[in-house]
Every structure is written in structure tokens, then in C-alpha cells.
C-alpha positions in Angstrom: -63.9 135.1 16.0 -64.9 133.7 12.7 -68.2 134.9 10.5 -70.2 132.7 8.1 -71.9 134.5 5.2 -69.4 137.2 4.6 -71.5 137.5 1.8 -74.6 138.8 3.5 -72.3 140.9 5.7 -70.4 142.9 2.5 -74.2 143.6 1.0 -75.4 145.1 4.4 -72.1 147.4 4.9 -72.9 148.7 0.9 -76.3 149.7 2.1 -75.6 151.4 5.4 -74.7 154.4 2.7 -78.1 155.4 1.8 -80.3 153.4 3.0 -84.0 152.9 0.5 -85.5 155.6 -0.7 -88.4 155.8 1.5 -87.2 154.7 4.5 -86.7 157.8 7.0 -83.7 157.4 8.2 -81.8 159.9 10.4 -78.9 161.8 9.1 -75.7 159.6 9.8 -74.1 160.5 12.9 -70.3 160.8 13.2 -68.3 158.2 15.1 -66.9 154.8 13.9 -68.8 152.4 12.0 -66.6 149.1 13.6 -67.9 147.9 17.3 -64.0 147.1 18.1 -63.8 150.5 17.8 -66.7 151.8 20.2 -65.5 149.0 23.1 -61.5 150.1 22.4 -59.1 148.8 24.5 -59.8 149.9 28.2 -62.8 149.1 30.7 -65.0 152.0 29.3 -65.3 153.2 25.7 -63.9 156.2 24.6 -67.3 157.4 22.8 -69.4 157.3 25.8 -72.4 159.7 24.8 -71.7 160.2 21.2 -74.1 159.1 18.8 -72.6 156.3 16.5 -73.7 154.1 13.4 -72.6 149.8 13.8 -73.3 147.0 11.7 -73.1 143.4 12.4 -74.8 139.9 13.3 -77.3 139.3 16.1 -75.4 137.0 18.3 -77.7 137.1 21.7 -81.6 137.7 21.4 -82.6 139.2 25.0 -85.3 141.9 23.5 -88.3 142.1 25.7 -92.1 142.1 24.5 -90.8 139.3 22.0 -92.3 135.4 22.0 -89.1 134.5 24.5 -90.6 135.7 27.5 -88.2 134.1 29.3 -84.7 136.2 28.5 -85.5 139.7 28.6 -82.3 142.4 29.5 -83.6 144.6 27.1 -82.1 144.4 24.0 -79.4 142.1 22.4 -75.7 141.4 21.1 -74.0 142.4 17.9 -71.1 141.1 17.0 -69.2 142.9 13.7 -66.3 142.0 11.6 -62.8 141.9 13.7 -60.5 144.4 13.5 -57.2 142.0 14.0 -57.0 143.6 17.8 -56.9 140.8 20.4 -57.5 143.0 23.0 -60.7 145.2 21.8 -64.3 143.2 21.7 -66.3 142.8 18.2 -69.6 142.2 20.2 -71.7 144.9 21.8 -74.9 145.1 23.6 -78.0 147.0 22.2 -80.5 148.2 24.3 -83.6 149.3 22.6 -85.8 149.2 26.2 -89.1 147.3 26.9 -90.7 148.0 23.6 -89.2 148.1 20.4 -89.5 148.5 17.3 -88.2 146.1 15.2 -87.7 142.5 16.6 -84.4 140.9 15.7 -83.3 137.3 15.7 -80.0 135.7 16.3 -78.8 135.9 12.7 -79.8 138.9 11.7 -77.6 141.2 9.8 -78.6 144.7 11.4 -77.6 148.2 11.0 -77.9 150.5 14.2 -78.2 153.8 15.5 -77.4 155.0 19.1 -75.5 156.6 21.4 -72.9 154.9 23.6 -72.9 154.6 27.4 -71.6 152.5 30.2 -74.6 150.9 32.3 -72.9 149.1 34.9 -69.8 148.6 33.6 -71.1 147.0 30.6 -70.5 148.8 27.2 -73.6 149.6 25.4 -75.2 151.5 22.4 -79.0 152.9 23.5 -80.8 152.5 19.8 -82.7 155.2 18.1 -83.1 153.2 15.0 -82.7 149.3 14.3 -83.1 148.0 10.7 -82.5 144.5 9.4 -81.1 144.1 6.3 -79.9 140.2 5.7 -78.6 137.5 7.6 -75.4 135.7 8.5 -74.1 133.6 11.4 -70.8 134.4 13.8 -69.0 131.1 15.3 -68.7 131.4 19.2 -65.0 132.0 20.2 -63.6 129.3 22.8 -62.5 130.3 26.3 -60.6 128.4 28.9 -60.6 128.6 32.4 -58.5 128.9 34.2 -58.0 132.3 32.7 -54.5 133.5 33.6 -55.3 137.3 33.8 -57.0 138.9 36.9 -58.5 142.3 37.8 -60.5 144.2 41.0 -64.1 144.9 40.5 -65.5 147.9 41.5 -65.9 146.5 45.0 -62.3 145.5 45.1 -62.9 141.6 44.3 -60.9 139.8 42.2 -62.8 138.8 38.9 -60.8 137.0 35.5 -60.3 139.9 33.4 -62.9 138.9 29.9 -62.9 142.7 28.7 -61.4 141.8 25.3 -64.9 139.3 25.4 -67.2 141.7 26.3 -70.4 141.0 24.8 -69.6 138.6 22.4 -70.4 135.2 21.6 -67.8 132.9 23.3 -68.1 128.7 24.5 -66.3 127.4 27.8 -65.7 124.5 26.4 -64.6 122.6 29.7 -66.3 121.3 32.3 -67.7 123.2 34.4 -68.6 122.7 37.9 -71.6 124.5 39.9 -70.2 125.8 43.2 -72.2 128.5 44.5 -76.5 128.6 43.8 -76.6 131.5 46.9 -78.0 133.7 44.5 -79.7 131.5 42.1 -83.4 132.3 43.3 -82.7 136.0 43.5 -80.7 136.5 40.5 -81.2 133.7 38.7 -77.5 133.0 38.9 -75.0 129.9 39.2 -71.2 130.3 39.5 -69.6 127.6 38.0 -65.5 126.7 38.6 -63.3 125.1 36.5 -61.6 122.0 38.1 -63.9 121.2 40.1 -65.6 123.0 43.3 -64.3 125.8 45.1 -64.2 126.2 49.1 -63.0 128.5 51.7 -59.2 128.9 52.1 -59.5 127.6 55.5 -61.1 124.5 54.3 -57.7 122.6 54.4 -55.0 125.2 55.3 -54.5 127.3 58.7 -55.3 131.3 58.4 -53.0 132.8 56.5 -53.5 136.4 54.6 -50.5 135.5 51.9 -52.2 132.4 51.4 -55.8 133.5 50.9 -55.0 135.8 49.1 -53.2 133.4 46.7 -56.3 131.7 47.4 -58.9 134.4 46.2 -56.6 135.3 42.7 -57.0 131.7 42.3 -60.6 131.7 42.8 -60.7 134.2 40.1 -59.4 132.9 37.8 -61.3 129.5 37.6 -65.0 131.1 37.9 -67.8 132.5 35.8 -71.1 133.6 36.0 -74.1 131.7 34.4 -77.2 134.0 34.3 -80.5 134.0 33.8 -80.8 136.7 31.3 -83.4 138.3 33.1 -83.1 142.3 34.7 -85.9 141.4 37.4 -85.1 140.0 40.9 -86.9 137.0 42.2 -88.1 135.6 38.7 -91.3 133.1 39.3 -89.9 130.8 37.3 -86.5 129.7 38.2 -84.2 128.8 35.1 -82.1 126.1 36.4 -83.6 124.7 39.3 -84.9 121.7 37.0 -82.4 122.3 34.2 -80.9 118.4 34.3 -80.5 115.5 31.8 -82.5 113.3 34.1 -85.8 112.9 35.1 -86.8 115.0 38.5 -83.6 116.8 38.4 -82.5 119.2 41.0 -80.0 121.4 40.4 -77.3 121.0 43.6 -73.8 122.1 44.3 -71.0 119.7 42.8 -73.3 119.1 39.6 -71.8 119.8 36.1 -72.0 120.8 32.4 -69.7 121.0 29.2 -69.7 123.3 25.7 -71.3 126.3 27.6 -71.9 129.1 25.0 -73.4 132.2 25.1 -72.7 135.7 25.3 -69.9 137.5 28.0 -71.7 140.3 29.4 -70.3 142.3 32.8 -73.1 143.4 35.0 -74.7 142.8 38.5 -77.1 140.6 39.0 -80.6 141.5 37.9 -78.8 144.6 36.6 -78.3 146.8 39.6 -78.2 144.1 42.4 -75.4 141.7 43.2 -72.5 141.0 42.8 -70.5 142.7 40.2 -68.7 140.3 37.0 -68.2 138.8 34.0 -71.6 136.5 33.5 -72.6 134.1 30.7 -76.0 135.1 28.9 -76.9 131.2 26.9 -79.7 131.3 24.6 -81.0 128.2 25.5 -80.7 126.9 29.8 -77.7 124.5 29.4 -78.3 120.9 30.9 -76.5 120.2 33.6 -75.3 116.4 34.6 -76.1 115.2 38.8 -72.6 114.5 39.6 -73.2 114.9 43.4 -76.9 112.9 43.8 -78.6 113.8 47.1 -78.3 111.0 49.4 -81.2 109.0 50.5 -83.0 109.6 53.4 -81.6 107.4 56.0 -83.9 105.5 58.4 -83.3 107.0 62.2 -85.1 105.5 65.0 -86.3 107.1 68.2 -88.8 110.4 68.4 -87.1 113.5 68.7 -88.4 116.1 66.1 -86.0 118.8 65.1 -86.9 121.6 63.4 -85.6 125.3 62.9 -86.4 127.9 60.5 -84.3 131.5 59.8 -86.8 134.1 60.8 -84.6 137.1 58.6 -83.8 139.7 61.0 -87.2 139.5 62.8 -87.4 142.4 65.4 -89.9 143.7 67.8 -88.7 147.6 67.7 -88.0 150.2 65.1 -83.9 151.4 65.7 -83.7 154.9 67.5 -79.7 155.0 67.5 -79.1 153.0 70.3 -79.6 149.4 69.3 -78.1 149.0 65.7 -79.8 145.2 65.5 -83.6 146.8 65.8 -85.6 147.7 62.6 -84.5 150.3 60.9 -88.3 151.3 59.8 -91.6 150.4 59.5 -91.1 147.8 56.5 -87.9 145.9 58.9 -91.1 145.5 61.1 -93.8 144.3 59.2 -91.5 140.8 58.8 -94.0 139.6 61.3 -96.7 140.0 59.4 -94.1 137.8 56.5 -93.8 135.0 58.6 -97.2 135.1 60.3 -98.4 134.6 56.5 -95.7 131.4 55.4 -97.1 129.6 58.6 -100.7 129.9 57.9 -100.4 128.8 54.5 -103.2 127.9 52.6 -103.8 124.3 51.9 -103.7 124.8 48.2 -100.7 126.7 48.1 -97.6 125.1 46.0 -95.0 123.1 47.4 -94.2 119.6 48.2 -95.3 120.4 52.0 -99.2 119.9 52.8 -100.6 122.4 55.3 -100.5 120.3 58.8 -103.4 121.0 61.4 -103.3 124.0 63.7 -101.6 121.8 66.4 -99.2 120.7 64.8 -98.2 123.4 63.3 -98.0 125.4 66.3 -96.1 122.7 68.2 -93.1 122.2 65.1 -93.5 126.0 65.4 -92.6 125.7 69.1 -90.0 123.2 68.9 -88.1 125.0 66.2 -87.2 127.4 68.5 -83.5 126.2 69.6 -82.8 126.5 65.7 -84.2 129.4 65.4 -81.0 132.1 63.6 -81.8 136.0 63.4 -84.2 136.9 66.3 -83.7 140.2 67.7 -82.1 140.1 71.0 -84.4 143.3 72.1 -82.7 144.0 75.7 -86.1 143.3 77.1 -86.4 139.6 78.6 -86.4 138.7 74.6 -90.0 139.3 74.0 -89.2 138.6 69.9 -89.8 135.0 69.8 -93.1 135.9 72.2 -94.4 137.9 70.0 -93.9 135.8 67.1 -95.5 133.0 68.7 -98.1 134.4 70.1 -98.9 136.2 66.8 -98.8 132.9 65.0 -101.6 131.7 67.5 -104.2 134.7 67.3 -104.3 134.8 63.7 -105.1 131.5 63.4 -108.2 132.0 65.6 -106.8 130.1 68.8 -106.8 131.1 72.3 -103.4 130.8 73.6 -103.7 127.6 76.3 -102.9 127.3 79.5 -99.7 125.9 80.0 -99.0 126.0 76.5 -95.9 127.9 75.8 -93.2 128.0 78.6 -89.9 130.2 78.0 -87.1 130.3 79.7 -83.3 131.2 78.5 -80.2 128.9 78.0 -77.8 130.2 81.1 -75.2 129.1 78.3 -76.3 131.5 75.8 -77.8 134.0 78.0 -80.4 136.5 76.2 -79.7 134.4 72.2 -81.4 131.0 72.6 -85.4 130.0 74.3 -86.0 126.6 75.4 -89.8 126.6 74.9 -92.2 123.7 75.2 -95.2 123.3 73.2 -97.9 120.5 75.3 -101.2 122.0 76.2 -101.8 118.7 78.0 -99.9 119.2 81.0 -98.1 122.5 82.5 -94.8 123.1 82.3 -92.0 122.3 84.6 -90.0 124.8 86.0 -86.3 124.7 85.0 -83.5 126.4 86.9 -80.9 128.8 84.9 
């Protein structure tokens, strides 16, 4: 790790001593005055709850109530002079909560105050005081992945072990590739590999537990977080979804970036949610490169419409002990009133998909059914996707119609899949199981 403006740096360290004469200042606390020496050597520093005094360069500006509304963890990373140690981090996070006093900028030279603790895994300093006293710049420090050291999370997953990085300023300066976006409009997060895209150890080799878990330390090895810098879940505006070099870019799986930079923070996402890792904090959204374009929509003759849609655990019954698939309270249940909501849209709402007449709706609603994943299997001649439908119909003001709905189960998939039929123009047919 190299720092620009040593200069700035030396006259900042001369006036941690005293500080102006009428600025109140607290009396100075004991503990090191180095940040290699709060984050040590091992996974959790050895000053946890003493109150310390660290200088250094803002590296990472994440402060909330600032004009960047849209990275807010709290706080932000200092990064101090090395020590020589490979193994002990010069950055640190500062948290100084949702309003603080003094706003920093990346570039800062800063003096502060605080008490150490572990939030998550992450090594931080809670700020009493903050003051700015010159500026300077820090150089990011390049990483490459594959890393070849490994540790266990928490959880007991394999993660690269980045400790000696922990929050400082570092650049993957590779090509990255995006292989997972499950999280992405939770978390805000995209795992990226290096060397390409990742995929189940039974994607091209028999089971085999030697092998996959070969598989998994490689895994590892060659991934990294990128996150959104954000602490809340389900952020309304979604970082990367757009975050392309081209116009109308989508992010999708396979798509790539190069010279990522920011700073190495280990966390869960949205700060107590997720999964638990190393995760890149950029001060800017990166652009990513479409190196797997969707295809075009190929032209398919004929007239069968197939639909489906995941109705997220939908049940009928709150869980008394004996079914462990029913609600397990009142909230489980109310999912009805969830989807009963997305399908009565209002025509103004957002999205590329216009509202489509009751009839329609109600019929794609009905077909859907074969494709329709986590429906309570209730025990009780699976009234679930009844109720949903029927639901569906007197919200929106219509009379069920004769005829109109005919359910009957798959004899291959007794009580798990309804064939329905949706035609209030003629009855239905019976069918045999």
C-alpha cells in the first residue's frame, strides 16, 4: 500500500498532540495510535472495547445523511501509514451512525476517536469524535484471484481468506466475471469469479464428495463479493441492474468487468442478512461489459400459452405442529393478500407489462397453474390454488362463472399439480384420474 502526500500525513500526526486551543477535545485515550495495530494479526482485534485514537486518509466515503444518498453503511474507511506487516490491515471502518458530525471526503486526512468492536465480523472503531485536519491520497493495493489461501465462515463455507485486506482500499485488476445476481435485488449484491463462470460440481463430473469438495475450495478461491454499499434490504433503486457500457443494458449472468477497486469489507449482506464474506464496497457502480447478450426472441408458431408464476410458500392454514409446510403465523398467511395485490395491479403501476383486462388476466392466471412452484399441499383435496383463484376473482368485483374454473389433480403427481381450465364459454369436460 503506497500513500501520496506524506507531507499532509507527517503535519496531521504533529497535531494529533494537542489539538487547537479551543477545540474541546476529549482527554486522549490509551491504546495504539497505528490501525495495523487495532486490526492485528487474527480475525478479531485484540482491543475490542477499548477506546483508541487513529489517524489516516479517507479511502471509502459510505457516511449517511451526506449528498451520496446512494452508499450509506454508516460511516467510512481509513486507511493509515503501514506498519511493514503483510499480514495486519492499514484500513479500518469508521462508523459514526446515521447522523454525524463532521462529513468527510475520500481524501481527507482525519484524526479519530472511538472504541473498537467487531460488528459482524468486520473490524470497526464506533467514533466519539472525528476531525479533519489536511488531505492526502492512498493508492489502491492490487489483488488477484485466484487467491491461493482459504478459510470457513462462520457458517462453515469456504470463503478466500482477505483478512490482511480488511477494510482497505484494494483493485482486482482481472477480469471479472458475474456468476451469481440471486441476491442482487435483496442485497444489492453480485458475485463475480475469476476465469470465467462458476457452476455446480455436477455440471460436468458424477457425485463425488472428494471432488466437490475440491470443487467448493476452488470456488473459494476465485470469488468475491461486489456490493451495493447500502445496510438496507430491498433498496428501490437497484445499483447494477443498468450498470452497462451500452445503451439499455441489463445486467445478466456471464457479463464482465476489469480494474474493480474499492474497499474489502467482511459482512452479510445488508449488514445482518445474507451470506456471510469478503465484499467489495466501489465508490463509483463499476460498468460492466454484455459478454453473454440475451438472445432474441424466436418466432414459434401455433397457440399454446404457457405461463407460471412462484406463489412463495402460499398456504391456506396457520402450522399447529402437525404439518411443518403450513404458515407458521398470521404474516405466512397474509401472502394471499400479496399476490391478490401483484395481480390486480394498477394500470399505472411501473413495469414494462400493461395491466391486461379482467379476462385475460384471470384466464393466464388459470393457465399458469401447471407451473405453478410452492403451493401448500394442505391435505385437504388442495383447496390452496382454490382459494387463490377464487380470491383473485372476488376482489376484482366478478362473480365466479359458471363453468369457469374446473380442477382436477394429475394421477401422476397426485395432491402437487391442478389441471384447471379457464373458458366461461362452455363447461368443462370431465377427465378421469
Amino acid at each position: 500500500m503506497r500513500i501520496r502526500s506524506l507531507l499532509a500525513l507527517t503535519v496531521l500526526l504533529a497535531a494529533c498532540g494537542g489539538g487547537a486551543a479551543t477545540d474541546p477535545v476529549p482527554p486522549p485515550p490509551s491504546g495504539p495510535t497505528t490501525i495495523s495495530e487495532v486490526q492485528g494479526t487474527g480475525t478479531t482485534s485484540s482491543f475490542v472495547n477499548q477506546a483508541v485514537t487513529v489517524t489516516g486518509i479517507v479511502t471509502g466515503d459510505f457516511q449517511e445523511d451526506d449528498a451520496d444518498t446512494l452508499r450509506n453503511l454508516g460511516g467510512f474507511y481509513l486507511q493509515g501509514i503501514p506498519d511493514g506487516n503483510p499480514r495486519s490491515s492499514d484500513g479500518i471502518f469508521i462508523f459514526d451512525g446515521s447522523n454525524p458530525s463532521v462529513d468527510v471526503n475520500v481524501g481527507d486526512a482525519v484524526e479519530v476517536r472511538g472504541t473498537v468492536n467487531e460488528y459482524f465480523g468486520e473490524t470497526q472503531i464506533n467514533a466519539s469524535s472525528v476531525r479533519v485536519a489536511g488531505t492526502g491520497s492512498v493508492l489502491p493495493l492490487a489483488i488477484n484471484l485466484p487467491y491461493p489461501e482459504t478459510t470457513a465462515n462462520s457458517d462453515g463455507e469456504r470463503i478466500a481468506d482477505l483478512e490482511r485486506y480488511e477494510g482497505m482500499l484494494v483493485e482486482f485488476g482481472d477480469t471479472l466475471t458475474v456468476t451469481d445476481l440471486w441476491t442482487l435485488s435483496r442485497f444489492g449484491e453480485v458475485t463475480l469469479s475469476a476465469g470465467g463462470r462458476l457452476y455446480q460440481f455436477t455440471n460436468d463430473n458424477p457425485p463425488d464428495v472428494a471432488g466437490n469438495t475440491a470443487h467448493r475450495e476452488e470456488i473459494a478461491r476465485r470469488t468475491i463479493i461486489l456490493d451495493d454499499g447500502l445496510r438496507t434490504e430491498n433498496p428501490s433503486a437497484i445499483h447494477y441492474l443498468n450498470a452497462g457500457s451500452a445503451s439499455g443494458y441489463s445486467i445478466r449472468l456471464g457479463d464482465t468487468l476489469t480494474g474493480l477497486v474499492g474497499n474489502l469489507r467482511y459482512s452479510r449482506g445488508a449488514g445482518a442478512n445474507g451470506a456471510e464474506g469478503w465484499r467489495l464496497e466501489p465508490a463509483s457502480d463499476p460498468v460492466f461489459h454484455s459478454a453473454n447478450p440475451r438472445p432474441v426472441t424466436p418466432g414459434i408458431d401455433g397457440a399454446l400459452l404457457v405461463a407460471g408464476m412462484n406463489v412463495l410458500n402460499f398456504f391456506t392454514t396457520v402450522d399447529q405442529g402437525q404439518d411443518g409446510r403450513d404458515a407458521l403465523d398470521a404474516e405466512d398467511l397474509s401472502q394471499l393478500g400479496v399476490l391478490v395485490h401483484v395481480h390486480l395491479r394498477e394500470d399505472e403501476a411501473p413495469g414494462p407489462f400493461p395491466r391486461l383486462p379482467f379476462e385475460e388476466r384471470s384466464e393466464l392466471l388459470a393457465r399458469a397453474a401447471p407451473g405453478r412452484p410452492e403451493i401448500h399441499q394442505d391435505g385437504h383435496g388442495l383447496r390452496a390454488l382454490d382459494d387463490l383463484l377464487l380470491e383473485v376473482l372476488r376482489v376484482d368485483g366478478q362473480d365466479p362463472l359458471p363453468g369457469f374454473l374446473h380442477v382436477a389433480p394429475f394421477s401422476v403427481v397426485p395432491h402437487s399439480v391442478r389441471s384447471m381450465r379457464a373458458n366461461p364459454l362452455r363447461p368443462p369436460s370431465p377427465r378421469s384420474s
